[in-house]
Every structure is written in C-alpha cells, then in structure tokens.
C-alpha positions in Angstrom: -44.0 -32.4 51.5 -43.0 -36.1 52.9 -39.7 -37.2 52.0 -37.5 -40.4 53.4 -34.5 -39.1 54.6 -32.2 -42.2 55.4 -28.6 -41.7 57.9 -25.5 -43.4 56.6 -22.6 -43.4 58.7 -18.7 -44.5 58.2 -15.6 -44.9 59.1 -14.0 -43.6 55.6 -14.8 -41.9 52.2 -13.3 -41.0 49.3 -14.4 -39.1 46.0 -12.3 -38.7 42.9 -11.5 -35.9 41.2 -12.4 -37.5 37.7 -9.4 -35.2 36.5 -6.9 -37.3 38.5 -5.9 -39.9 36.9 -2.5 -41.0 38.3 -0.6 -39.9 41.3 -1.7 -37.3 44.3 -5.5 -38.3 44.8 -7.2 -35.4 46.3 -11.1 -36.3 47.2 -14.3 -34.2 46.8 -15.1 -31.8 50.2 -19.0 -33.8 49.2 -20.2 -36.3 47.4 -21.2 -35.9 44.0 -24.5 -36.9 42.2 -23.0 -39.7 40.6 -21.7 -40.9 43.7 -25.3 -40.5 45.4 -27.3 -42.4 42.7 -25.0 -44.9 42.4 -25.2 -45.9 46.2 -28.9 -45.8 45.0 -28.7 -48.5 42.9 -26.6 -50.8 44.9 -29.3 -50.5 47.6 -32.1 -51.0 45.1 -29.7 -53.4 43.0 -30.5 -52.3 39.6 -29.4 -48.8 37.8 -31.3 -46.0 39.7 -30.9 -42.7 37.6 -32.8 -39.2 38.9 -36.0 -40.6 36.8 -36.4 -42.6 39.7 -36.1 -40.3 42.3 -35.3 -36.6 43.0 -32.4 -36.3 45.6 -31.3 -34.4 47.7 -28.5 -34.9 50.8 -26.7 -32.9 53.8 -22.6 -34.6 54.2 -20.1 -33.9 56.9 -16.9 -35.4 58.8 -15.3 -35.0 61.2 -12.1 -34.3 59.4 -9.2 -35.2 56.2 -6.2 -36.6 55.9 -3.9 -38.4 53.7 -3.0 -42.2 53.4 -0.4 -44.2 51.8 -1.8 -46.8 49.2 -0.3 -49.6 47.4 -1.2 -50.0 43.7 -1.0 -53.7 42.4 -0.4 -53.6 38.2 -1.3 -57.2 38.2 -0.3 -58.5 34.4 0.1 -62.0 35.0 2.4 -64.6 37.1 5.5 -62.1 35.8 6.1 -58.9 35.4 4.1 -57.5 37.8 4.4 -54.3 39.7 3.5 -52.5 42.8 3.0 -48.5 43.0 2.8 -46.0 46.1 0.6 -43.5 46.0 -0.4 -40.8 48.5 -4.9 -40.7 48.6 -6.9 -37.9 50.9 -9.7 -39.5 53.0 -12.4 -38.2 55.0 -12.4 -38.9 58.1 -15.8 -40.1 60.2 -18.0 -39.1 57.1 -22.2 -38.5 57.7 -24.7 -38.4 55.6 -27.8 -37.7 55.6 -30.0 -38.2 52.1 -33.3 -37.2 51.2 -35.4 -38.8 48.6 -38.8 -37.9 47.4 -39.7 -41.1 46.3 -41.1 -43.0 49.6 -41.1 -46.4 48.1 -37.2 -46.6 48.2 -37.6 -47.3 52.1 -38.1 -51.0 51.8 -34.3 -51.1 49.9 -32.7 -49.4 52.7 -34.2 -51.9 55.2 -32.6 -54.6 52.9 -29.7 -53.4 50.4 -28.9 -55.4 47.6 -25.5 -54.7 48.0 -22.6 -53.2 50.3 -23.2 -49.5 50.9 -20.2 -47.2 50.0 -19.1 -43.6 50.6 -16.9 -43.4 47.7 -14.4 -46.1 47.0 -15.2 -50.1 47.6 -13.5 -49.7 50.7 -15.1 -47.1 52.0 -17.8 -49.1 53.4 -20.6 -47.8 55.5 -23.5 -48.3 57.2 -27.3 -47.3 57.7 -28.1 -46.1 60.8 -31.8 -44.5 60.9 -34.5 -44.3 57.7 -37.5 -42.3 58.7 -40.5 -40.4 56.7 -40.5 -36.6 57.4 -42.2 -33.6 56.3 -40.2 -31.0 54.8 -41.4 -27.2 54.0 -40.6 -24.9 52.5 -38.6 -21.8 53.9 -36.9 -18.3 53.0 -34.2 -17.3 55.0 -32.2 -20.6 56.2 -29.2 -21.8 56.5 -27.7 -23.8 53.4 -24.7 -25.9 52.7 -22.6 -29.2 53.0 -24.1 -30.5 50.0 -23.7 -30.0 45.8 -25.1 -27.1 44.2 -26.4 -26.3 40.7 -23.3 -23.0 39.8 -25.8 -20.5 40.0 -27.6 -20.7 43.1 -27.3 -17.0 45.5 -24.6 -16.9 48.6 -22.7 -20.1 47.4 -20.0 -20.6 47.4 -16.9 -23.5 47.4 -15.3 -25.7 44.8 -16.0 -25.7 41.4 -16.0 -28.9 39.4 -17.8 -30.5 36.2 -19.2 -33.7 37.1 -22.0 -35.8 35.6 -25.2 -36.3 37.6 -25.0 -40.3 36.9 -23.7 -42.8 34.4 -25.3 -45.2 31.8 -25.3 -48.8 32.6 -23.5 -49.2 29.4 -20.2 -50.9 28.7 -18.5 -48.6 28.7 -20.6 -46.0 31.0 -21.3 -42.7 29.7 -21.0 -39.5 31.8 -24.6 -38.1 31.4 -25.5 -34.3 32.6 -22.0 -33.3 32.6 -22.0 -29.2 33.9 -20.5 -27.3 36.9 -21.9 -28.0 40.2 -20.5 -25.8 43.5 -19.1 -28.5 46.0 -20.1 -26.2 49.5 -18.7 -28.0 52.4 -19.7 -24.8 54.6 -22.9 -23.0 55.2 -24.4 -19.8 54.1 -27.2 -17.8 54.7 -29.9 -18.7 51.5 -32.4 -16.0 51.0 -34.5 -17.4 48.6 -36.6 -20.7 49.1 -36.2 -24.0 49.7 -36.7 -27.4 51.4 -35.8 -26.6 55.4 -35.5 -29.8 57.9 -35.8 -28.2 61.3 -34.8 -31.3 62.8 -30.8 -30.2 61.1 -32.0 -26.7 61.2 -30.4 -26.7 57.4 -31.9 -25.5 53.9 -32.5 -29.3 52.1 -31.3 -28.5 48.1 -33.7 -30.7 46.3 -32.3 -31.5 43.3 -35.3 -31.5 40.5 -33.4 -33.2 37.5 -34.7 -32.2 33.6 -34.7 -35.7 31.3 -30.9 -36.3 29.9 -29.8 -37.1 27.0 -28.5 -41.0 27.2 
C-alpha cells in the first residue's frame, strides 16, 4: 500500500506528561497522537483529526537531559513574578511519520505554520517527503512509536492520553485510553506495515469515529 512518509528533524523536543502540572517536567520517551495530529494541522493550517488521515510514525534521539527554565507570571506592570523550574528535553529528536492520505504532500512542501516537536520552542524542520510502498509483514521488528495497550511483545510506559483535541474553546480531550509509549524495539510476530528502507514494523494507527 502507498503511504507519504515525511522526515522531520530538530534540535529539541518536549512532551508533557498532561499529569504535570507544576514543577519537575518530565517529557514523553515519544510523541503522542495528539502531539502528531496537531503538527498535522499546523502544516495543513486548519484542525486535522484522524478522519483526515490514518497515522502512523517511527521517533528517536540521540539522547535526554534536563534544562533550567524561567517561568514569567506576567499579571500586569506590578506584581509580577518569575519561577525556576527544572524541564527534560530530548536531545537531536527524528521523526519519521507515515500518512495514508497522499494528498497531505502538497502541505509539507508549504506549511502553514512553524513545525514543532512538542513545545513552541521546539522548532523543527522537514527534511525529505517521499511516496513509498509499504507491505505487509509477520515477524519484524517493532518499536519507537505509541502503541494501542494490548498489542503482543510491547512493552514501555504506560500513560492515558487523548488521540487529539476539539477545536473548541476550551479543547476537549477526545479518545482518552492507555496507549504503550515504546522507545525500544521488540520482536512483533503478528502482522503489520514493514518499511524495509528502516527495516522497522510501521504501527498504522486505524482510528474508529470519536465521540466529540
């Protein structure tokens, strides 16, 4: 099957835990499908939600540490205050995404808007977009990516996130459930998407209609 799998490159990311709210801010090993969709629709530059396009993505860096970062509480011309907070960051992040819908090509030639791996300063960069067959294969090697919880040989972080967000004020969490963020690889022995370019298993996600 033909998907467009499109290369972003950076210097930085970031991903919330949505359970931090205040102080230590751990990130995400991967992105999650929130994060994916809404870099979607700042290339498109209008809400893309997995009705537009089945996703599916392979992330890596090159490593993690922590920075310092100053909070401004900005109140008015008085009273205002500045916090110190310690924030994890990958380091050198990669990723590649794979889309089934071939038409979202002509947005990654020209985004709407800036291209983030996380956080507004996390700002990246698209270095290849290219049409490719993908087939299916038993037996491959699976991993940096976001899982559904149940898939076999998985394993990693566990963490409820939503698979995108309304375009609501405020924005709604929609498809809320437990996803398996897998950083490493395993060996998959079931089927799946296989790019033999990466040598990887490609976890398509196939997205049932939401509520919201």
């Amino acid at each position: 099957m033909k998907f467009l799998r499109v290369k972003i490159n950076g210097w930085t990311a970031s991903f919330r835990y949505p359970t931090f709210i205040s102080g230590f801010q751990p990130t995400l090993p991967v992105p999650p499908l929130s994060t994916i969709y809404g870099l979607l629709s700042a290339v498109k530059g209008e809400t893309v939600t997995p009705k537009d396009t089945n996703v599916g993505f392979v992330f890596e860096s090159e490593g993690k540490t922590t920075d310092l970062e100053s909070i401004y509480e900005l109140k008015g011309l008085k009273d205002n205050k500045t916090n110190a907070i310690k924030r994890e960051i990958l380091y050198n992040p990669e990723l590649y995404l794979y889309l089934d819908n071939l038409n979202f090509k002509r947005y990654f030639k020209k985004p709407k808007y800036s291209v983030l791996l996380g956080r507004s300063s996390d700002l990246a960069c698209i270095s290849e977009v290219k049409e490719i067959n993908l087939e299916k294969r038993t037996g491959v090697k699976l991993g940096k990516t976001i899982l559904p919880f149940n898939v076999k040989e998985a394993f990693g972080v566990i963490q409820s996130l939503p698979i995108h967000f309304s375009n609501s004020i405020p924005r709604k969490a929609i498809g809320t459930q437990p996803w398996i963020l897998m950083n490493q690889i395993c060996d998959y022995p079931d089927e799946c998407y296989y790019d033999k370019e990466l040598d990887l298993g490609i976890w398509i996600h196939i997205i049932k209609k939401q509520k919201g």
